[in-house]
N, C-alpha and C positions, 0 to 999 in steps of 0.2 A: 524885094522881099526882106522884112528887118530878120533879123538873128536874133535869138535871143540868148543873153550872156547867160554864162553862169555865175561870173564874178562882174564885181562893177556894179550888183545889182541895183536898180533903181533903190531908193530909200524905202518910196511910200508904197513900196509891191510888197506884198506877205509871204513871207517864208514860207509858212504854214500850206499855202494854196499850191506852190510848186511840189514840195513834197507831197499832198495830195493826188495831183495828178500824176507824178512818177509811181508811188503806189499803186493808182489804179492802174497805169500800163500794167505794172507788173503782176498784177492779180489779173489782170484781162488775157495776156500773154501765158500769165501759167498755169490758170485754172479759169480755160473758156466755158461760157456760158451752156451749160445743157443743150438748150434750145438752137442753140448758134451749132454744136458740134453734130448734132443729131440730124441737121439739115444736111450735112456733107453727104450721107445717106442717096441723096435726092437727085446730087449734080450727075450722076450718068445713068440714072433710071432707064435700066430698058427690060421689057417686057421680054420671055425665055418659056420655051415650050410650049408652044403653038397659042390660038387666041383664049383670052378669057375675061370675059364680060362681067365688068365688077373688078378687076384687080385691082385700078386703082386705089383701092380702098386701102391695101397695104402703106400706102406712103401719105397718105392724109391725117398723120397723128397730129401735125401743127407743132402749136408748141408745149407737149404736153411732154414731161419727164417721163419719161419710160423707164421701167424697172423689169427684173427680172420676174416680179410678181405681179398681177392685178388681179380685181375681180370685178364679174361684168354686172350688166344692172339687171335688178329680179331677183340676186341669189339672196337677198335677207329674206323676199318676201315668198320665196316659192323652193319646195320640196320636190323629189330630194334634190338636196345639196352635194356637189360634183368637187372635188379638185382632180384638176388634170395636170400634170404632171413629166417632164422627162428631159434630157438630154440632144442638144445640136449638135451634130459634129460636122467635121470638116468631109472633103469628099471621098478623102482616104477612110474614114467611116474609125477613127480612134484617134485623133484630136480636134478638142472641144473648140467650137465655134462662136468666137468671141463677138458681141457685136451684132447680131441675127436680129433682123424682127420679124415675131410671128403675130399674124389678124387671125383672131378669129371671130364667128358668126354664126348663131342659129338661132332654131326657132324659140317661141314661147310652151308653154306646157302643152298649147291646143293645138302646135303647129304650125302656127303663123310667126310671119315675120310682123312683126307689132310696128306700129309710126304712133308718132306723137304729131303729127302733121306739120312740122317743119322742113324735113328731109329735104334733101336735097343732091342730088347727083345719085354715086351709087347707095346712098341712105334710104334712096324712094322704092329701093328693090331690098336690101338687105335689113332694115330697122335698125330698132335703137338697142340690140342686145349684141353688142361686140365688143372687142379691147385689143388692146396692143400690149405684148409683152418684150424685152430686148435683153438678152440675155450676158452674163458676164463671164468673166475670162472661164468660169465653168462650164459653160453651156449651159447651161441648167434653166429651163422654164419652168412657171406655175399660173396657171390662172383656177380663177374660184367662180362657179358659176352652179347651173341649175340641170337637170337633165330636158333636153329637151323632149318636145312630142313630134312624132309622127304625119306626114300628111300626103294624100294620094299613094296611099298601099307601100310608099319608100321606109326602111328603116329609120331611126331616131339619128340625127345626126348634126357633128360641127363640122363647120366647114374653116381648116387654115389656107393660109396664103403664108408666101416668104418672104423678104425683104435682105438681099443678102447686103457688107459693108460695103461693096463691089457695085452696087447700082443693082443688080439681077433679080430680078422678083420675079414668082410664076406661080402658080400653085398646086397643091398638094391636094391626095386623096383624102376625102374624109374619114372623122375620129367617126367608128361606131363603136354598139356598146355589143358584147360578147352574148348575153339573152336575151337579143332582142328576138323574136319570135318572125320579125319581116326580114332578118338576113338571110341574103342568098348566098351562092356560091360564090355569083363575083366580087362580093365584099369580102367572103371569108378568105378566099384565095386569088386577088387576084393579077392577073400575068403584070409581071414588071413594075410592081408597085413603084409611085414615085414617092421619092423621100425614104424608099427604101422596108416598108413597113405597110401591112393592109389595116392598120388606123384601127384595126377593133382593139377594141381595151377591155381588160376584167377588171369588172369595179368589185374592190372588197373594202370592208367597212374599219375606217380608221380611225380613231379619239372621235366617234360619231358623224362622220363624214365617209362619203363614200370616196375611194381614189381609185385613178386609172391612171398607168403612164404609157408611155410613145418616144420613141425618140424617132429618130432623122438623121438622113446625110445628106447632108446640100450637094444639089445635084443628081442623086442618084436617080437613074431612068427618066429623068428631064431633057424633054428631045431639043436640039441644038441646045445644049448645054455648054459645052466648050467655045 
């Protein structure tokens, strides 16, 4: 195995190209790539509070930068316009939950989960109206989307999932909305919410958009949680 000097250096080798590579260590080392840190995520994925068909869909963002914000697709072209809005915390339920990712999913206006005929895995059941948001040292989420519609006599609803930095993902009760005219009792109230909250939101109308917020405590009433 040669060594390579530091001194002594050959003649006809480029300065230039050593110091390049020593810089990129050092930008690789102290400001890892997004996509590279965001996998760590992934390495002890296990599945928390009994079965649920579709979860993987939480850990399948790739290589996509994840922010504390996005918005799904349909919200330019479809009414009303939704932001949703709130706060992760920790399980102690008052510090904020650095690191989190939430999926979310719903329908289209008519109630369907819409395909574009590519899908594939759990995209062949869930469609192409979802997103991933990951939130920072505040907790603090937002996505921007659409209100969905209604189908088989259920209320209007999003469906999250969690992705804790711990590997633990599981899911969470649905966001509804506060008028919907299909909520029953066990949405409006009901026993042991998980995530700590029964997901109904009052949307009131903000700089021309409707908002709802939620928050969460990772882990709260997620059975084998510990």
């Amino acid at each position: 195995m040669k060594c390579i000097q530091t001194t002594n250096r050959n003649p006809k080798e480029n300065p230039m190209q050593h110091f390049r590579i020593i810089l990129m260590l050092v930008i690789l080392t102290t400001f890892p790539f997004t996509g590279i840190a965001q996998q760590t995520d992934l390495q002890n994925a296990t599945l928390v509070g009994g079965p649920c068909e579709g979860c993987e869909a939480v850990l399948d963002y790739g290589n996509r930068n994840l922010t504390a914000v996005d918005t799904l697709p349909g919200f330019a072209e479809n009414e009303p316009k939704i932001k949703v809005t709130g706060t992760i915390y920790e399980n102690d339920g008052v510090t904020p939950a650095k690191d989190v990712i939430l999926f979310v999913h719903h329908t289209n206006r008519e109630g369907k989960y819409p395909k574009r005929g590519d899908e594939k895995g759990w995209e062949r059941q869930y469609g192409y109206i979802h997103g991933w948001v990951k939130t920072g040292a505040d907790g603090r989420y937002t996505f921007y989307t659409f209100r969905p519609g209604s189908y088989s006599r259920n209320p209007a609803h999003i469906h999250p999932l969690i992705l804790e930095p711990n590997g633990k993902y599981y899911w969470l009760g649905s966001y509804f909305f506060e008028d919907d005219p299909l909520l029953g009792r066990e949405q409006r109230n009901p026993e042991s919410p998980r995530g700590g909250s029964s997901g109904v939101v009052s949307l009131e109308k903000e700089d021309g958009i409707w908002v709802g917020r939620r928050d969460f405590i990772l882990g709260k009433n997620v059975p084998d949680y510990e």
